[in-house]
BAFI-3210 file (N, C-alpha, C; in Angstrom, 3 decimals, decimal comma, padded with zeros to 6 digits):
// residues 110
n [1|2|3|4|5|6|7|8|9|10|11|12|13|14|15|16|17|18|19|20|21|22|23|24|25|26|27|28|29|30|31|32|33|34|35|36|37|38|39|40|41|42|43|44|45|46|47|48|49|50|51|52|53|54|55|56|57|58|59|60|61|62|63|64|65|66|67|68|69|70|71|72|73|74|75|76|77|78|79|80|81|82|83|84|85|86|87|88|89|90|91|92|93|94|95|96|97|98|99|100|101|102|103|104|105|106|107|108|109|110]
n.u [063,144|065,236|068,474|068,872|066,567|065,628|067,522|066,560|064,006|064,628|066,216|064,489|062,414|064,512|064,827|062,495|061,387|059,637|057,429|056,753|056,643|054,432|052,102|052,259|051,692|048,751|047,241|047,528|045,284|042,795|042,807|042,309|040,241|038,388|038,372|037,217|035,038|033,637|033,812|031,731|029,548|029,050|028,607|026,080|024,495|024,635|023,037|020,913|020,044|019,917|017,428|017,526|017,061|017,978|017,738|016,596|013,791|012,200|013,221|012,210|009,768|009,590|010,662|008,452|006,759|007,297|007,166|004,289|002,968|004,944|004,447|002,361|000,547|000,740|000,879|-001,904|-003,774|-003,860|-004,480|-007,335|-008,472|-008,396|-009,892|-012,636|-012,741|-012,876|-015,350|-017,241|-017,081|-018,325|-020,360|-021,529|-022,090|-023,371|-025,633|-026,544|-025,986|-026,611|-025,216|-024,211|-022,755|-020,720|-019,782|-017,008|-018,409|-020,626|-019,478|-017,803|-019,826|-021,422]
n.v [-008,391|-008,655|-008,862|-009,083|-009,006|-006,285|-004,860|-005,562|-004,193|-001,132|-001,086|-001,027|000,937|003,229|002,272|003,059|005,519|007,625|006,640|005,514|007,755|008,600|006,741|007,502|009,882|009,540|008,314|009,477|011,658|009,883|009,616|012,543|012,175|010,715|011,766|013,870|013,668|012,347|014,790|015,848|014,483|014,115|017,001|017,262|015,443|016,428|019,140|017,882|017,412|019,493|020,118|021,469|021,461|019,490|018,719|021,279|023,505|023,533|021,704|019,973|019,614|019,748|016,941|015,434|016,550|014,998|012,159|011,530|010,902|008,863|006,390|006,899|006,448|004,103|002,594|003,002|002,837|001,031|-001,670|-000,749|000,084|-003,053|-003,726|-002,726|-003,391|-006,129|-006,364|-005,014|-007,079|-009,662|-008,990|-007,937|-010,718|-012,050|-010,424|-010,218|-012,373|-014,347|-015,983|-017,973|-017,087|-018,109|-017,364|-017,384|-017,683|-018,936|-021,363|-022,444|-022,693|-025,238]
n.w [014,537|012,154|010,785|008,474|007,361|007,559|006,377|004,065|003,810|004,093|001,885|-000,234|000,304|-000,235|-002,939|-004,309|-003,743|-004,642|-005,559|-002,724|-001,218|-002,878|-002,303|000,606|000,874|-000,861|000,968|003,361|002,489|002,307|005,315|005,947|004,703|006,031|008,633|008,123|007,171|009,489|011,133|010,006|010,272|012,696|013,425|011,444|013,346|015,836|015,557|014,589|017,020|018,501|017,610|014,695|011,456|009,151|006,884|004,241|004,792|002,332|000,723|001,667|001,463|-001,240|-001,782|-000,860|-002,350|-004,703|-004,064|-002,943|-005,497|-006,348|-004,287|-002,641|-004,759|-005,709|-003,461|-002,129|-004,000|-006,206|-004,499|-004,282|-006,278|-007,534|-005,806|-006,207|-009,096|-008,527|-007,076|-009,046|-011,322|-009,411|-008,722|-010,865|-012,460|-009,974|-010,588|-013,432|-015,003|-013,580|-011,558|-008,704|-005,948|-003,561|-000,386|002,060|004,570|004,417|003,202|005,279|007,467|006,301]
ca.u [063,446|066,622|069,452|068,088|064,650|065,992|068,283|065,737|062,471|065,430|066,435|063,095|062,405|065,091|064,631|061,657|061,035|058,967|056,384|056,351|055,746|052,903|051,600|052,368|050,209|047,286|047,044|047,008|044,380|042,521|042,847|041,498|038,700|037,678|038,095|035,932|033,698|033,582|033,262|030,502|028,490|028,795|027,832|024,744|023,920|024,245|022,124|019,736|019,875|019,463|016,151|017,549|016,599|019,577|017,236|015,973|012,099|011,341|013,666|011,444|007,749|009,550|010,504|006,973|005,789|007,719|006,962|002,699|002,433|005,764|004,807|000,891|-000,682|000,383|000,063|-003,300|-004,258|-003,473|-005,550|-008,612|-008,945|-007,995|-010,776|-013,438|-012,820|-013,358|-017,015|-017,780|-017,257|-018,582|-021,975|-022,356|-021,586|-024,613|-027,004|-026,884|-025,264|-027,391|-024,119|-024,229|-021,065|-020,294|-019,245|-016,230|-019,289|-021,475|-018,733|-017,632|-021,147|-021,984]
ca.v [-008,224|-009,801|-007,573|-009,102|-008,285|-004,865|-004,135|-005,639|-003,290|-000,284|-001,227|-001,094|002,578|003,641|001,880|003,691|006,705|008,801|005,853|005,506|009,004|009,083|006,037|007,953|011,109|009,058|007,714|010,870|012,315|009,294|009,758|013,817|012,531|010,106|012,329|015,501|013,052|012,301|015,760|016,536|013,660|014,773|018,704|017,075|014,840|018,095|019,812|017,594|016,882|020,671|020,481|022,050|020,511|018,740|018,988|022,436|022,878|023,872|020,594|018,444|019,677|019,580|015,185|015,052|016,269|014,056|010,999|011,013|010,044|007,006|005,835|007,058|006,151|002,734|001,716|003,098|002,986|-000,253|-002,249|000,310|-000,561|-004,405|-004,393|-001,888|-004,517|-007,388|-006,305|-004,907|-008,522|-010,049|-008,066|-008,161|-011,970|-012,513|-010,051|-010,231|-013,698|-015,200|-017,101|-017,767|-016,547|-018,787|-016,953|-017,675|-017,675|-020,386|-022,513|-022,465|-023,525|-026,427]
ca.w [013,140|012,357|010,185|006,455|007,004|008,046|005,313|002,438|004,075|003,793|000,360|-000,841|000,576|-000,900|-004,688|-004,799|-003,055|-005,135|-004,974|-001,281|-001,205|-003,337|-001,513|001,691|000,562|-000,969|002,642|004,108|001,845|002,793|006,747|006,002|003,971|006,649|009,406|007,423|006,891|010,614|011,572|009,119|010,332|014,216|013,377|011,586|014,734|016,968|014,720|014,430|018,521|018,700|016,816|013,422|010,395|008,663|004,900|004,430|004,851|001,091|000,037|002,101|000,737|-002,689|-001,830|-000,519|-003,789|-005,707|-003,546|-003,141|-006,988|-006,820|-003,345|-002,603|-005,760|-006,274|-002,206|-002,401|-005,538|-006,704|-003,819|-004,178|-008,035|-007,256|-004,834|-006,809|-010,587|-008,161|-006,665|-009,674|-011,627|-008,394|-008,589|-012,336|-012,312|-009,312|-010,827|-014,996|-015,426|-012,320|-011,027|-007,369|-005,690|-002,390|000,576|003,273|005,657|004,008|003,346|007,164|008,023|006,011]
c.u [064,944|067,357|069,210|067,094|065,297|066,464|066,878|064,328|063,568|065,533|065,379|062,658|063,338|065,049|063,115|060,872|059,612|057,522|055,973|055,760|054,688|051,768|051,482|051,024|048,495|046,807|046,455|045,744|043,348|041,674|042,225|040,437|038,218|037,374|036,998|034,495|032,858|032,900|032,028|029,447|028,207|028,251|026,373|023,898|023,414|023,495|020,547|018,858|019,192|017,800|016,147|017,556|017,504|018,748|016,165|014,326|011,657|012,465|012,943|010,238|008,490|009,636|009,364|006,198|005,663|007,481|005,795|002,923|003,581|004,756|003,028|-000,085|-000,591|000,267|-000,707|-004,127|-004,222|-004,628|-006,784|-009,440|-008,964|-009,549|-012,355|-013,492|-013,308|-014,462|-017,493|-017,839|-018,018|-020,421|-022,343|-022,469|-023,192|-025,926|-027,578|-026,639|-026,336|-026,553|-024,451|-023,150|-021,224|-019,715|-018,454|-017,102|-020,089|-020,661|-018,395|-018,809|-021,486|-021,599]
c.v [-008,452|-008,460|-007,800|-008,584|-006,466|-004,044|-004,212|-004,451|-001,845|-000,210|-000,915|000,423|002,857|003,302|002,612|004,793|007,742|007,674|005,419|006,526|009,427|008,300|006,715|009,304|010,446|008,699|008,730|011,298|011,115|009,460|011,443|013,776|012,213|011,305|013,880|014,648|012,705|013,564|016,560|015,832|014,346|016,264|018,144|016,419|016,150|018,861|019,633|017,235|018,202|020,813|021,423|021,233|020,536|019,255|020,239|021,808|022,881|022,396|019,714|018,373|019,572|017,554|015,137|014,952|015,056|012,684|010,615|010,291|008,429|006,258|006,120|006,657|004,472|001,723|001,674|002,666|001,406|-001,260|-001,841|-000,168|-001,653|-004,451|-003,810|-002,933|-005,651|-007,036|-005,954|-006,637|-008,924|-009,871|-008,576|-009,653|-012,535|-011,478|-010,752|-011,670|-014,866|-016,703|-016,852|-017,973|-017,196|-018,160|-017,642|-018,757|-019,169|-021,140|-023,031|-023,452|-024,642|-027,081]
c.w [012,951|010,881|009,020|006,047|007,183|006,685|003,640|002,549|003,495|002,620|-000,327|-000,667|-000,158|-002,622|-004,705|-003,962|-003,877|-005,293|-003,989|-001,281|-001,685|-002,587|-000,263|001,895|-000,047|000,635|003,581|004,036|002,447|004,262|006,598|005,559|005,843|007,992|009,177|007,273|008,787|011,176|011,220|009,808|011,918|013,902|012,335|012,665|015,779|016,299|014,868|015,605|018,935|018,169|015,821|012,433|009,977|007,339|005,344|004,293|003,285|000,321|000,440|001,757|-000,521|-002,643|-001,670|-001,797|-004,506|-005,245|-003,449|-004,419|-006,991|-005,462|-002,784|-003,624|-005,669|-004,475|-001,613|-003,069|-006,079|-005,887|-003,980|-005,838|-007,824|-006,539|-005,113|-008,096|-009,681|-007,434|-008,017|-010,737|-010,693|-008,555|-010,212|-012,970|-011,821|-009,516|-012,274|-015,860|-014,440|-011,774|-009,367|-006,846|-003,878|-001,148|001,366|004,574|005,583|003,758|004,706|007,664|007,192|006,472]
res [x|x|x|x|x|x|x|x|x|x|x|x|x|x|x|x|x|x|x|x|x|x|x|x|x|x|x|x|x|x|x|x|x|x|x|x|x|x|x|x|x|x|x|x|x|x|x|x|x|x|x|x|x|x|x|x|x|x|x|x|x|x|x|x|x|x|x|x|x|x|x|x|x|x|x|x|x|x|x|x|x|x|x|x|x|x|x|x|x|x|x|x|x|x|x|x|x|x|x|x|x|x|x|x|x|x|x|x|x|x]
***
């Protein structure tokens, strides 16, 4: 670093001090999140290494609740109806209509 660069980095600290310093403390605050955040994450690891539940038990039957109806109805539910409307068409089609409905099977074989 050569004696200009020296003096102009100096100069500069000094023309504004009370903005380094705030820069200096955001930084900080920063470096205490990250590291709380650090230490939080390791005491749930050991926790959860220990075989203690990280989410209490009565928070996890309450998600359960709340999750059958978003996440059980419609990746059940949805195919089950889909596949219950299409026999029922299917059936009422080759009984009442007297359409003849082609099978996979008989196509294969001809």
């Amino acid at each position: 670093m050569t004696a200009a660069n020296q003096y102009q980095i100096h100069s500069f600290a000094s023309f504004c001090p009370p903005l380094l310093a705030e820069l200096e403390s955001k930084a900080n605050l920063v470096k205490f999140d990250v590291h709380n955040d650090a230490n939080r994450l390791q005491e749930e690891d050991e926790a959860a290494a220990a075989g203690q539940g990280v989410i209490p038990q009565r928070v996890a039957q309450r998600m359960r609740k709340r999750m059958i109806p978003f996440v059980g109805v419609p990746f059940v539910g949805v195919p089950f109806v889909a596949a219950v409307g299409s026999f029922s068409c299917v059936y009422y089609e080759a009984t009442a209509m007297d359409v003849r409905v082609v099978t996979l099977a008989e196509k294969i074989n001809e």
